[in-house]
N, C-alpha and C positions, 0 to 999 in steps of 0.2 A: 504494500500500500504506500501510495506517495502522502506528503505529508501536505495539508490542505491549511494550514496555521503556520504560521511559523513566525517568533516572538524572540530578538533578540538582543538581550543589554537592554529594553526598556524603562525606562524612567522616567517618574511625573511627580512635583511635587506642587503643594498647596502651599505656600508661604516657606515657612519652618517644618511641615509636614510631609517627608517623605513616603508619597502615598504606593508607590511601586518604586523600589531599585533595583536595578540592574537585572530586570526581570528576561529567563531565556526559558521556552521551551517548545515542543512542537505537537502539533491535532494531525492524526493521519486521518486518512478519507475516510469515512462509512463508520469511524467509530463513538462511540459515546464516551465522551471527555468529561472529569469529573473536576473542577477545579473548588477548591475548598478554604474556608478559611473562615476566623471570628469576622461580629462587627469590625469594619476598619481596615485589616486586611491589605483590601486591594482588590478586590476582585470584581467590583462595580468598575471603579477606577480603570479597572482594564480591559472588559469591556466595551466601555464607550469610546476607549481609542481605537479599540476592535473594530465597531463599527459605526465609526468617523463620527460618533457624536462629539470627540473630546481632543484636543490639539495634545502630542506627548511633549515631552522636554528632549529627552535623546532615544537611539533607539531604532532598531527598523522592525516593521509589523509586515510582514506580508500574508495574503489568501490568494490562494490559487497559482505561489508562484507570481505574485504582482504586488508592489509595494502600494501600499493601499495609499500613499499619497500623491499617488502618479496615475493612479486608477480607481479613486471613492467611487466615481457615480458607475462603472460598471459594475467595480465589483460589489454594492450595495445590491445589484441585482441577484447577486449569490448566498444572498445572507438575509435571513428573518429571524426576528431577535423577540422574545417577552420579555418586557421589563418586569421587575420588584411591583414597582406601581402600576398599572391597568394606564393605559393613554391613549384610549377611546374615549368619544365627544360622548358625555353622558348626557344634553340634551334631544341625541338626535336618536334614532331607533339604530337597533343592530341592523337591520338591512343598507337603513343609509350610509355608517359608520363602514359596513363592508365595499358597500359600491365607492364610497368615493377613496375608500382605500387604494381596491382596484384600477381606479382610473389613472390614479399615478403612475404605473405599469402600463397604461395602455391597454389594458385586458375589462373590455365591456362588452354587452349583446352576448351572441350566443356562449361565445368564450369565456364570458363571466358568467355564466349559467350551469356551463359543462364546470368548471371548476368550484362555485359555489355547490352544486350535486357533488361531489365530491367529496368535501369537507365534509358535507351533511353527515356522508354513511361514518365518517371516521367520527366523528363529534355531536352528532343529533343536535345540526340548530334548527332544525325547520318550525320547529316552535313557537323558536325565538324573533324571526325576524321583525317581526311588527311591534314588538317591544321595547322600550327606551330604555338605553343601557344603563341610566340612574335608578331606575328598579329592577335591575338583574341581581340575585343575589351572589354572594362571591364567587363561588364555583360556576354559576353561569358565563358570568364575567370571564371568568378565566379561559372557559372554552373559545369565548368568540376573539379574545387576546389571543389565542394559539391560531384560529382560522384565519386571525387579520393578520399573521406573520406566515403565512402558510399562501396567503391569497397566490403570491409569484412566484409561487414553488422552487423554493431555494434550495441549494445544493448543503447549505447549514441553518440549524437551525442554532440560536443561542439561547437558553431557558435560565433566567435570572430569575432563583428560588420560585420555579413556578408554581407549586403546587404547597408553600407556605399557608396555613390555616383551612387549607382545602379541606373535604370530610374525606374518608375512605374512599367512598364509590366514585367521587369526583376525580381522586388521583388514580385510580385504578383505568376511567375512561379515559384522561389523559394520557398515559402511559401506552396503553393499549397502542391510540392513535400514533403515538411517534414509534413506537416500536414498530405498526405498522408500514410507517415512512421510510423509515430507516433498512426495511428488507425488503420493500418494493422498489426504492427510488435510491436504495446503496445512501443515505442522507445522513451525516456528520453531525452530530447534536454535541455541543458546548455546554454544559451543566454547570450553575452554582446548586447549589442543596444544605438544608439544614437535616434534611432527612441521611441518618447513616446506612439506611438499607437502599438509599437509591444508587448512593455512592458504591455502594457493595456491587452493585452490577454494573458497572464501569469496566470499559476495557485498560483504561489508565486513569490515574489519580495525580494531580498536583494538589499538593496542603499548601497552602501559602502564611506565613506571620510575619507581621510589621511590616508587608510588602516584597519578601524575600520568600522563595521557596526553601521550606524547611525538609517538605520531604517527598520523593514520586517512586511512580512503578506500579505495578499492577494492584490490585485489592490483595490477592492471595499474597504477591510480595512484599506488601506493605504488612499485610498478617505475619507473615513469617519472620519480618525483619523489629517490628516492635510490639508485639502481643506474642505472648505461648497460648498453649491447650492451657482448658480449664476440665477438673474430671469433678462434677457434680456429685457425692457421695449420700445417698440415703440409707439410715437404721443404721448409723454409727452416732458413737459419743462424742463429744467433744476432746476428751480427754486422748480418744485412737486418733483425733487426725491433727489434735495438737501434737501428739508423738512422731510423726510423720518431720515435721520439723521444716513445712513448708510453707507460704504466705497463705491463708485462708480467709473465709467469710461465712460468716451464719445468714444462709439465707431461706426463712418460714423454715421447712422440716426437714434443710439439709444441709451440708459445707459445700461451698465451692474453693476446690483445692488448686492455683497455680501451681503451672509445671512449664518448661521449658520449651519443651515440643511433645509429639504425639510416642517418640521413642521412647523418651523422659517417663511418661504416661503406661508407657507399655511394661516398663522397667519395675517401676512401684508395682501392677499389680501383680505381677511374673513375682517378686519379693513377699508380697503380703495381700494374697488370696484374699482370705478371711475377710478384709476390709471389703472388699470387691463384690461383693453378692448381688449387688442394686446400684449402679453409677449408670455415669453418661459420660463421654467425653466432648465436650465441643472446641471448634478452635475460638481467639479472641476474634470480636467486631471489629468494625471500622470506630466505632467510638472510642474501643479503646487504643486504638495504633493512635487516632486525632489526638486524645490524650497525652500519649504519649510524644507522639513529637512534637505538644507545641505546651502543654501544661496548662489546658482551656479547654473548656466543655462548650459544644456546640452548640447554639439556641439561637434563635430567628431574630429577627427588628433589622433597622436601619442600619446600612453602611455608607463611606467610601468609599 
């Protein structure tokens, strides 16, 4: 796969605040890119010089192979973006809000018919159209946010915590539909996320803190390189798995015991059966590797 991002030495600062330094890394085609980090960050910040809302300080951004300061207005044709905030006209209906999206594109009459049909089967707006976006409630909103960046069917998509305070069923349609894009139309999705299990299905991960990348590679290698196995034990005492002489935690009717890795795990109970009658083994999350390499727990609201 060629790589369809590519970000290097980037830097932007706000006064005194360095909001991205010396930022490098690269998005290959067709995959789902998880980029991560607290409020602050950087990863709004980076973004928008992604896609030419935001002037950098140093630094070259290219998509597609094209420095996007030599080629904004094409290459804007490649990229549909959902912001954090929803920035649809909420006076006007979703159908208006769609068409005169559309028209920026050049895409009206039949062609914006055949592609409004489209969106519909992935997202069920037919609904919606006649509806003003000031009374859509959030999860509504957020679908016709995904169809209004979807309208000129771009080659990436960029999803800035998209599905933040969504309910279950909303992020589940959500998902569906890009999952769907992404293996019809081979389509490049750019993720921030508060959610750790989204991140968990990412084909690569950047963590980013105070604007630097603190840590990348895949979920499983990020698992591997700052989280062990955990081996769950039920119907022991406290006192057998304080004797083990391992980091643990009482959790309702059982210990969860830190171990190394899955060998670590295999070792203890090859030694001591006995303990072993009722466990689980699982490996760490993404919460805990984020933990781990930045010393901040993940939670939603505003950034830079």
């Amino acid at each position: 796969m060629e790589n369809v991002i590519e970000i290097s030495h980037l830097c932007k600062s706000f006064g005194e605040v360095k909001a991205v330094s010396d930022l490098s890394f690269r998005v290959k085609e067709g995959e789902l890119f998880a980029f991560l980090g607290v409020n602050g960050a950087g990863k709004s910040t980076t973004i928008s010089i992604l896609s030419g809302g935001l002037s950098r300080d140093s630094g070259s951004v290219k998509v597609c192979g094209q420095e996007i300061r030599d080629s904004l207005d094409a290459l804007k044709r490649r990229i549909g973006v959902v912001f954090q905030n929803s920035v649809l006209d909420k006076p006007l209906t979703v159908m208006e809000n769609l068409k005169s999206r559309a028209a920026l594109y050049g895409i009206r009459g039949k062609a914006f018919e055949a592609r409004l049909e489209e969106l519909d089967r992935l997202l069920s707006l037919k609904e919606l159209y006649s509806r003003t976006v000031g009374k859509l409630s959030g999860g509504q909103r957020r679908r016709i946010d995904i169809a209004r960046a979807l309208l000129h069917d771009p080659s990436i998509l960029i999803l800035d915590e998209p599905t933040t305070g969504l309910d279950p069923q909303t992020r589940k349609l959500l998902w569906s539909a890009v999952s769907e894009m992404r293996r019809e139309k081979h389509m490049t999705v750019f993720l921030t996320t508060h959610y750790m299990e989204e991140a968990a299905d990412a084909d690569y991960v950047v963590i980013l803190d105070s604007g630097k990348i603190a840590a990348e590679g895949t979920p499983l290698t990020l698992k591997n390189t700052y989280t062990g196995d955990f081996i769950t034990l039920y119907g022991v005492t406290e006192e057998q798995v304080k004797a083990l002489g391992l980091p643990y935690e009482k959790i309702r009717d059982a210990f969860r015991v830190a171990v190394k890795d899955t060998a670590a795990a295999t070792a203890l109970i090859l030694k001591q059966p006995e303990l072993f009658r009722d466990y689980e083994i699982t490996k760490g999350k993404m919460d805990d590797v984020f933990l781990a390499v930045t010393g901040k727990k993940l939670t939603g609201g505003q950034e830079r």
